[in-house]
C-alpha positions as CSV (number, residue, x, y, z in Angstrom):
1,X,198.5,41.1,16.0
2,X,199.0,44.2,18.1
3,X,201.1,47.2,16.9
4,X,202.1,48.8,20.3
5,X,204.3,52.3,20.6
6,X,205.8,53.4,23.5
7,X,207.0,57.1,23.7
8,X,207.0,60.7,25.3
9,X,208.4,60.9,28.6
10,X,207.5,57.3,29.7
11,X,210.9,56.0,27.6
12,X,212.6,58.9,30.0
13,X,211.1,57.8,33.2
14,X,212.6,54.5,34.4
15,X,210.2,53.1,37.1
16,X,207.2,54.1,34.3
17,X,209.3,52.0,31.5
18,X,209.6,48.7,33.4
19,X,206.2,48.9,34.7
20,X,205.3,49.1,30.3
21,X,207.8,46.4,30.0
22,X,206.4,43.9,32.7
23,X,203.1,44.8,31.2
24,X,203.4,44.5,27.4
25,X,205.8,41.1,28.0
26,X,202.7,39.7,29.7
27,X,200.6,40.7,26.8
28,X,199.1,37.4,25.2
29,X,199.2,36.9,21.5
30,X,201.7,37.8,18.7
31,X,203.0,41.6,19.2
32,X,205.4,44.2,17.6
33,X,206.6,46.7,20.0
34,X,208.0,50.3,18.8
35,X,209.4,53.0,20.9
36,X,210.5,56.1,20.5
37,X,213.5,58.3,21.9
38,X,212.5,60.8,24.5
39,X,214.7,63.2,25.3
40,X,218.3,61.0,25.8
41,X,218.8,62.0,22.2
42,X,218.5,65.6,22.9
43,X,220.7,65.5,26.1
44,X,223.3,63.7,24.3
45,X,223.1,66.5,21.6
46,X,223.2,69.3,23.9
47,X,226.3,67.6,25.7
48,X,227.7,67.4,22.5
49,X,227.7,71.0,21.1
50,X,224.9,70.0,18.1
51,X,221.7,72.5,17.9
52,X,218.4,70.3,18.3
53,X,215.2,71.7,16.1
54,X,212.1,70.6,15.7
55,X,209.6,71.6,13.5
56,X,205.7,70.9,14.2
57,X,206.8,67.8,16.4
58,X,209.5,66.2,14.3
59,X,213.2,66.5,14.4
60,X,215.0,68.4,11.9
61,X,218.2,65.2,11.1
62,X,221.7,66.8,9.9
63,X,224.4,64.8,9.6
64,X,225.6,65.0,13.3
65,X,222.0,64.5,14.4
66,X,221.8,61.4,12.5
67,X,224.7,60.3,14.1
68,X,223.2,61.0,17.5
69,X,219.5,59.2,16.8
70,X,221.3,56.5,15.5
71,X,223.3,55.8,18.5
72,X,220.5,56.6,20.6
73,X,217.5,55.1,19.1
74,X,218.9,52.1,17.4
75,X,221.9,51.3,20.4
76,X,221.3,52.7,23.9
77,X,217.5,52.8,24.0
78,X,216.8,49.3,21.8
79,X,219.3,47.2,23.5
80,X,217.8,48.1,27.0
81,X,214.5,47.5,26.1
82,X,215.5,44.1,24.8
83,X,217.2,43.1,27.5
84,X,214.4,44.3,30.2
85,X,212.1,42.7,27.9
86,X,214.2,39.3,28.1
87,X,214.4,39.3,31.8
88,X,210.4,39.2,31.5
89,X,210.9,36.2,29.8
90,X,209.7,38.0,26.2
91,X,212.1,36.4,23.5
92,X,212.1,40.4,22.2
93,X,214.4,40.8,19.1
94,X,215.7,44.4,18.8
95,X,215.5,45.8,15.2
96,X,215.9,49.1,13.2
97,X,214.5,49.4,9.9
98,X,217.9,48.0,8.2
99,X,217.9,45.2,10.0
100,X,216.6,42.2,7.3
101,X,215.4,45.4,5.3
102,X,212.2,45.5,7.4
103,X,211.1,49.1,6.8
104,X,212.7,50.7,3.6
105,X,212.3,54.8,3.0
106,X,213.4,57.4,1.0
107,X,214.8,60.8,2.2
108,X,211.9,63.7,2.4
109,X,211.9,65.9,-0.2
110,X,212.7,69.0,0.9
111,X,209.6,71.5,0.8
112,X,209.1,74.5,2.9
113,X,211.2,72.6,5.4
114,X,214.7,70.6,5.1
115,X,214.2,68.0,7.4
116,X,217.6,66.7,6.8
117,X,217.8,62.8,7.1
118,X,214.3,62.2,7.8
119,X,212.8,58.5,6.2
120,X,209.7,58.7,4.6
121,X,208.5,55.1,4.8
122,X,208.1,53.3,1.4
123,X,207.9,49.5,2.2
124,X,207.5,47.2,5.6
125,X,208.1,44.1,4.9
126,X,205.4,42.2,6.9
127,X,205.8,38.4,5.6
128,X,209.4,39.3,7.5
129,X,207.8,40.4,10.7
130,X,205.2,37.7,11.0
131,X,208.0,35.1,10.0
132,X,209.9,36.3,13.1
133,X,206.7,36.5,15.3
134,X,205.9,33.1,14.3
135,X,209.0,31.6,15.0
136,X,208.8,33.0,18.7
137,X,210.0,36.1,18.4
138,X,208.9,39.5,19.1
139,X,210.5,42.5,17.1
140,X,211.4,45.4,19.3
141,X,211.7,48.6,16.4
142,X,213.5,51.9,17.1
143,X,212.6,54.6,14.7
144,X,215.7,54.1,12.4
145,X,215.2,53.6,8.8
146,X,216.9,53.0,5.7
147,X,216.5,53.8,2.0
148,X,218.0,50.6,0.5
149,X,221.3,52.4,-0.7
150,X,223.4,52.3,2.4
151,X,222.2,55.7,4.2
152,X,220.2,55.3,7.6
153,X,217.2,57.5,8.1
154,X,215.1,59.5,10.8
155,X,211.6,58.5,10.7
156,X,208.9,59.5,13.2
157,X,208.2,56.6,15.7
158,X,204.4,57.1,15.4
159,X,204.9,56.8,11.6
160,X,207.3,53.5,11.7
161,X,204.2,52.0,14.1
162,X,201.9,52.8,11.7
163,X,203.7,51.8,9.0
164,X,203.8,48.4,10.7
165,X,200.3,48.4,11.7
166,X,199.0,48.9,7.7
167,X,201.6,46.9,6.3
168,X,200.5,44.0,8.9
169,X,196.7,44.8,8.4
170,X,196.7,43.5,4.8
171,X,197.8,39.9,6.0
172,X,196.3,39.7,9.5
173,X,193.9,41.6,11.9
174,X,195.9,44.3,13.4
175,X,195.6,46.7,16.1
176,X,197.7,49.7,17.1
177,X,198.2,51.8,20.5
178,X,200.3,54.7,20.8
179,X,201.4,55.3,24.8
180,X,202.5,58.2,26.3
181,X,202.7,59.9,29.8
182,X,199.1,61.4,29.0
183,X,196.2,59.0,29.3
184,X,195.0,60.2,25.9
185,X,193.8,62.7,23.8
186,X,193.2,66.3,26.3
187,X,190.5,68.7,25.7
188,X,192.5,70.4,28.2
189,X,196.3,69.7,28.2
190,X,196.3,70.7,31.9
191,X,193.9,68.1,33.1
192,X,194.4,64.5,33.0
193,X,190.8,63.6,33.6
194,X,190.3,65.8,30.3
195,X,190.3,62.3,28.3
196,X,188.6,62.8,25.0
197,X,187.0,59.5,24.4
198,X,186.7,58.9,20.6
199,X,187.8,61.0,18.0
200,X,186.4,60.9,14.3
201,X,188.2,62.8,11.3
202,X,186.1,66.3,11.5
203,X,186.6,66.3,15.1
204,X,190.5,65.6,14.4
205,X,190.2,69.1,12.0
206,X,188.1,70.9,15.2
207,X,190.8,70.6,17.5
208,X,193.6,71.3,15.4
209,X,192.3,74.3,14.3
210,X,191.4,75.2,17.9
211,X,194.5,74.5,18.9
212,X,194.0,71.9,21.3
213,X,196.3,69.4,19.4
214,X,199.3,70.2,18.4
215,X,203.7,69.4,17.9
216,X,204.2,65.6,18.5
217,X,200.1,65.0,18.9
218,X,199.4,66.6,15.4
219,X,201.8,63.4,13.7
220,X,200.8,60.8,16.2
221,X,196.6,61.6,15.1
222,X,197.7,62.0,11.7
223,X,199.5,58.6,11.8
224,X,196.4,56.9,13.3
225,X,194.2,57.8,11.0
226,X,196.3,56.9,8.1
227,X,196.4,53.6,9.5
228,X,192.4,53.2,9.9
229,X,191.8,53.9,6.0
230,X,194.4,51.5,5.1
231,X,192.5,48.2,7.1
232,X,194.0,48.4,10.8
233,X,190.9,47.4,13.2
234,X,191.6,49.6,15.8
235,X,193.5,52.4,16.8
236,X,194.0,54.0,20.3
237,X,195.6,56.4,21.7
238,X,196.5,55.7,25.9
239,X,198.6,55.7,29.0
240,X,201.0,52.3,29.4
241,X,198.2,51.1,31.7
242,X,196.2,50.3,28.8
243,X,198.5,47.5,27.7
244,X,197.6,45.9,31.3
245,X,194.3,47.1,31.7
246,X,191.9,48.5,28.8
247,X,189.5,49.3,30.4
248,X,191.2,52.5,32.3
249,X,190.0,56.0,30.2
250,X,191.8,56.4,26.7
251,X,190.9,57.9,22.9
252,X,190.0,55.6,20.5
253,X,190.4,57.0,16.6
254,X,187.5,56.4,14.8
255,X,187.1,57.0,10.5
Protein backbone atom coordinates (compact mmCIF):
# COMPACT_ATOMS: atom_id res chain seq x y z
CA UNK A 1 0.00 0.00 0.00
CA UNK A 2 1.27 3.48 -0.83
CA UNK A 3 0.47 6.52 1.41
CA UNK A 4 0.97 9.42 -1.12
CA UNK A 5 0.56 13.49 -0.08
CA UNK A 6 0.32 15.98 -2.39
CA UNK A 7 0.89 19.64 -1.11
CA UNK A 8 2.70 23.14 -1.25
CA UNK A 9 2.23 25.07 -4.20
CA UNK A 10 1.70 21.99 -6.60
CA UNK A 11 -2.29 21.86 -5.26
CA UNK A 12 -2.08 25.91 -6.39
CA UNK A 13 -0.58 25.31 -9.75
CA UNK A 14 -3.07 23.67 -12.17
CA UNK A 15 -0.98 22.32 -15.06
CA UNK A 16 1.54 20.78 -12.08
CA UNK A 17 -1.76 19.15 -10.35
CA UNK A 18 -3.09 17.18 -13.41
CA UNK A 19 0.22 16.24 -14.43
CA UNK A 20 0.24 14.51 -10.31
CA UNK A 21 -3.15 13.32 -11.10
CA UNK A 22 -2.40 11.59 -14.55
CA UNK A 23 0.59 10.25 -12.65
CA UNK A 24 -0.63 8.90 -9.36
CA UNK A 25 -4.01 7.43 -11.28
CA UNK A 26 -1.56 5.34 -13.32
CA UNK A 27 0.17 4.27 -10.18
CA UNK A 28 -0.28 0.29 -9.98
CA UNK A 29 -1.27 -1.31 -6.75
CA UNK A 30 -3.68 -0.26 -3.82
CA UNK A 31 -3.14 3.58 -2.92
CA UNK A 32 -4.44 6.31 -0.41
CA UNK A 33 -4.01 9.73 -1.76
CA UNK A 34 -3.94 12.94 0.77
CA UNK A 35 -3.60 16.48 -0.21
CA UNK A 36 -3.36 19.42 1.33
CA UNK A 37 -4.74 23.13 0.86
CA UNK A 38 -2.29 25.54 -0.58
CA UNK A 39 -3.08 28.76 -0.41
CA UNK A 40 -7.04 28.81 -1.84
CA UNK A 41 -7.84 28.70 1.91
CA UNK A 42 -5.86 31.80 2.59
CA UNK A 43 -7.17 33.71 -0.38
CA UNK A 44 -10.64 32.95 0.54
CA UNK A 45 -9.72 34.23 4.08
CA UNK A 46 -8.20 37.31 3.02
CA UNK A 47 -11.32 37.99 0.64
CA UNK A 48 -13.24 37.44 3.50
CA UNK A 49 -12.07 39.91 6.20
CA UNK A 50 -10.56 36.73 8.59
CA UNK A 51 -6.74 37.22 9.83
CA UNK A 52 -4.65 33.98 8.73
CA UNK A 53 -1.70 32.97 11.33
CA UNK A 54 0.52 30.43 11.31
CA UNK A 55 2.72 29.37 13.85
CA UNK A 56 5.97 27.20 13.02
CA UNK A 57 4.08 25.88 9.75
CA UNK A 58 0.63 25.24 10.97
CA UNK A 59 -2.46 27.18 10.90
CA UNK A 60 -3.81 28.73 13.96
CA UNK A 61 -8.07 27.39 13.42
CA UNK A 62 -10.70 29.92 15.00
CA UNK A 63 -14.05 29.46 14.46
CA UNK A 64 -14.27 31.40 11.05
CA UNK A 65 -11.11 29.63 10.00
CA UNK A 66 -12.57 26.44 10.50
CA UNK A 67 -15.30 27.46 8.54
CA UNK A 68 -13.00 28.46 5.70
CA UNK A 69 -10.70 24.97 5.76
CA UNK A 70 -13.70 23.13 5.89
CA UNK A 71 -15.14 24.56 2.77
CA UNK A 72 -11.95 24.56 1.18
CA UNK A 73 -10.18 21.41 2.08
CA UNK A 74 -13.07 19.04 2.47
CA UNK A 75 -15.48 20.82 -0.65
CA UNK A 76 -13.61 22.88 -3.34
CA UNK A 77 -10.22 21.13 -3.29
CA UNK A 78 -11.52 17.27 -2.57
CA UNK A 79 -14.24 17.22 -5.02
CA UNK A 80 -11.82 18.47 -7.87
CA UNK A 81 -9.38 16.09 -7.24
CA UNK A 82 -11.95 13.32 -7.33
CA UNK A 83 -13.37 14.22 -10.29
CA UNK A 84 -9.86 14.78 -12.21
CA UNK A 85 -8.95 11.65 -10.72
CA UNK A 86 -12.19 9.93 -12.21
CA UNK A 87 -11.68 11.29 -15.65
CA UNK A 88 -8.23 9.21 -15.28
CA UNK A 89 -10.25 6.40 -14.86
CA UNK A 90 -9.22 6.12 -10.92
CA UNK A 91 -12.47 5.03 -9.09
CA UNK A 92 -11.04 7.87 -6.27
CA UNK A 93 -13.49 8.30 -3.35
CA UNK A 94 -13.25 11.73 -1.71
CA UNK A 95 -13.18 11.56 2.16
CA UNK A 96 -12.50 13.86 5.27
CA UNK A 97 -11.76 12.33 8.47
CA UNK A 98 -15.72 12.18 9.46
CA UNK A 99 -16.54 10.46 6.63
CA UNK A 100 -17.24 6.58 8.00
CA UNK A 101 -15.23 7.93 11.11
CA UNK A 102 -11.92 7.15 9.33
CA UNK A 103 -9.54 9.46 11.33
CA UNK A 104 -10.88 10.45 14.85
CA UNK A 105 -8.97 13.40 16.93
CA UNK A 106 -9.18 15.43 19.76
CA UNK A 107 -8.75 19.25 19.91
CA UNK A 108 -4.93 20.32 20.94
CA UNK A 109 -4.52 21.24 24.22
CA UNK A 110 -3.69 24.55 24.35
CA UNK A 111 0.11 25.10 25.51
CA UNK A 112 2.24 28.01 24.67
CA UNK A 113 0.06 28.29 21.68
CA UNK A 114 -3.91 28.12 21.06
CA UNK A 115 -4.13 26.57 17.96
CA UNK A 116 -7.74 26.92 17.89
CA UNK A 117 -9.59 23.89 16.14
CA UNK A 118 -6.58 21.97 15.32
CA UNK A 119 -7.20 17.71 15.41
CA UNK A 120 -4.63 15.95 17.01
CA UNK A 121 -5.08 12.41 15.49
CA UNK A 122 -6.22 9.67 17.92
CA UNK A 123 -7.45 6.75 15.70
CA UNK A 124 -7.41 5.77 11.71
CA UNK A 125 -9.39 3.25 11.14
CA UNK A 126 -7.46 1.16 8.69
CA UNK A 127 -9.67 -2.20 8.35
CA UNK A 128 -12.02 0.88 6.88
CA UNK A 129 -9.55 2.06 4.36
CA UNK A 130 -8.41 -1.29 3.16
CA UNK A 131 -12.12 -2.43 2.94
CA UNK A 132 -12.69 0.48 0.50
CA UNK A 133 -9.36 -0.12 -1.38
CA UNK A 134 -10.32 -3.62 -1.75
CA UNK A 135 -13.44 -3.13 -3.02
CA UNK A 136 -12.04 -0.90 -5.89
CA UNK A 137 -11.85 2.09 -4.40
CA UNK A 138 -9.21 4.60 -3.73
CA UNK A 139 -9.78 7.16 -0.78
CA UNK A 140 -8.85 10.69 -1.71
CA UNK A 141 -8.33 12.48 2.17
CA UNK A 142 -8.45 16.32 2.81
CA UNK A 143 -6.96 17.27 6.09
CA UNK A 144 -10.37 17.55 7.95
CA UNK A 145 -10.82 15.67 11.04
CA UNK A 146 -13.28 14.98 13.62
CA UNK A 147 -13.22 14.24 17.39
CA UNK A 148 -16.31 11.79 17.50
CA UNK A 149 -18.61 14.47 19.23
CA UNK A 150 -19.88 16.40 16.32
CA UNK A 151 -17.01 19.18 15.98
CA UNK A 152 -14.76 19.03 12.74
CA UNK A 153 -11.10 19.57 13.19
CA UNK A 154 -7.86 21.16 11.49
CA UNK A 155 -5.22 18.69 11.30
CA UNK A 156 -1.89 19.03 9.39
CA UNK A 157 -1.99 17.18 6.03
CA UNK A 158 1.44 15.69 6.58
CA UNK A 159 0.19 14.44 9.93
CA UNK A 160 -3.30 12.92 8.52
CA UNK A 161 -0.79 10.99 5.83
CA UNK A 162 1.13 9.80 8.37
CA UNK A 163 -1.47 8.89 10.49
CA UNK A 164 -2.63 6.76 7.61
CA UNK A 165 0.70 5.41 6.71
CA UNK A 166 1.18 3.89 10.59
CA UNK A 167 -2.16 3.01 11.13
CA UNK A 168 -2.00 0.96 7.62
CA UNK A 169 1.62 -0.28 8.46
CA UNK A 170 0.37 -2.57 11.25
CA UNK A 171 -1.92 -4.58 8.74
CA UNK A 172 0.06 -4.25 5.46
CA UNK A 173 3.46 -3.16 4.08
CA UNK A 174 3.15 0.53 3.66
CA UNK A 175 4.93 3.25 2.08
CA UNK A 176 4.55 7.07 2.32
CA UNK A 177 5.69 10.11 -0.06
CA UNK A 178 5.15 13.57 0.70
CA UNK A 179 5.28 15.90 -2.69
CA UNK A 180 5.83 19.29 -3.05
CA UNK A 181 7.05 21.91 -5.62
CA UNK A 182 10.65 21.21 -4.21
CA UNK A 183 12.33 17.99 -5.35
CA UNK A 184 13.21 17.27 -1.67
CA UNK A 185 14.85 18.08 1.26
CA UNK A 186 17.43 21.58 0.31
CA UNK A 187 20.71 22.06 1.88
CA UNK A 188 20.17 25.21 0.21
CA UNK A 189 16.52 26.48 -0.12
CA UNK A 190 17.75 28.44 -3.20
CA UNK A 191 18.96 25.60 -5.27
CA UNK A 192 17.00 22.83 -6.62
CA UNK A 193 19.87 20.70 -7.35
CA UNK A 194 20.65 21.11 -3.48
CA UNK A 195 18.68 17.58 -3.02
CA UNK A 196 19.79 16.14 0.27
CA UNK A 197 19.65 12.43 -0.41
CA UNK A 198 18.85 10.54 2.90
CA UNK A 199 18.31 11.94 6.01
CA UNK A 200 18.76 9.95 9.46
CA UNK A 201 17.41 11.40 12.88
CA UNK A 202 20.83 13.36 14.13
CA UNK A 203 21.00 14.73 10.82
CA UNK A 204 17.22 15.81 11.09
CA UNK A 205 18.49 17.71 14.69
CA UNK A 206 21.70 19.24 12.40
CA UNK A 207 19.69 21.06 10.18
CA UNK A 208 17.12 22.25 12.34
CA UNK A 209 19.25 23.76 14.49
CA UNK A 210 21.13 25.26 11.50
CA UNK A 211 18.33 26.49 10.27
CA UNK A 212 18.12 24.86 7.08
CA UNK A 213 14.63 23.26 7.82
CA UNK A 214 12.16 25.04 8.96
CA UNK A 215 7.78 26.23 9.06
CA UNK A 216 5.87 23.57 7.01
CA UNK A 217 9.32 21.33 6.56
CA UNK A 218 9.92 21.12 10.32
CA UNK A 219 6.09 19.04 10.67
CA UNK A 220 6.38 17.29 7.39
CA UNK A 221 10.24 15.55 8.76
CA UNK A 222 8.76 15.32 12.04
CA UNK A 223 5.71 13.43 10.61
CA UNK A 224 8.08 11.08 8.61
CA UNK A 225 9.89 9.96 11.16
CA UNK A 226 7.10 9.29 13.41
CA UNK A 227 5.88 7.13 10.83
CA UNK A 228 9.29 5.08 10.46
CA UNK A 229 9.35 4.08 14.32
CA UNK A 230 5.83 2.98 14.10
CA UNK A 231 6.52 0.03 11.06
CA UNK A 232 6.03 2.19 7.68
CA UNK A 233 8.85 0.70 5.16
CA UNK A 234 9.69 3.61 3.63
CA UNK A 235 9.36 7.19 3.70
CA UNK A 236 10.30 9.90 1.12
CA UNK A 237 10.22 13.10 0.68
CA UNK A 238 9.97 14.29 -3.47
CA UNK A 239 8.72 16.36 -6.36
CA UNK A 240 5.25 14.76 -8.09
CA UNK A 241 7.63 13.24 -10.64
CA UNK A 242 8.55 10.75 -8.24
CA UNK A 243 5.06 9.11 -8.38
CA UNK A 244 5.92 8.56 -12.22
CA UNK A 245 9.40 8.15 -12.13
CA UNK A 246 11.52 7.19 -8.81
CA UNK A 247 14.32 7.24 -9.97
CA UNK A 248 14.55 11.31 -10.45
CA UNK A 249 16.70 12.90 -7.22
CA UNK A 250 14.61 12.95 -3.84
CA UNK A 251 15.22 12.48 0.24
CA UNK A 252 14.58 9.38 1.59
CA UNK A 253 14.02 9.48 5.74
CA UNK A 254 15.99 6.97 7.21
CA UNK A 255 15.78 5.87 11.43
Amino acid sequence: MKVIKIGGNVIDDPQALARFEADFARMPGEKVLVHGGGKLATALSKTLGIETRMVAGRRVTDRQTLDVVTMVYAGLINKNVVAALQAQGCNAIGMSGADAGAILSHRRTTGEVDYGFVGDVDRVDAEGILALSRAGFTPVFCAITHDGQGSLLNTNADTVASEIAKALAARVETELVFCFEKPGVLSDPEDDTSVIARIDAAAFERLRAEGTVSGGMLPKLENAFAALRCGVKKVIIASPAFVASPQVPHTEIVP
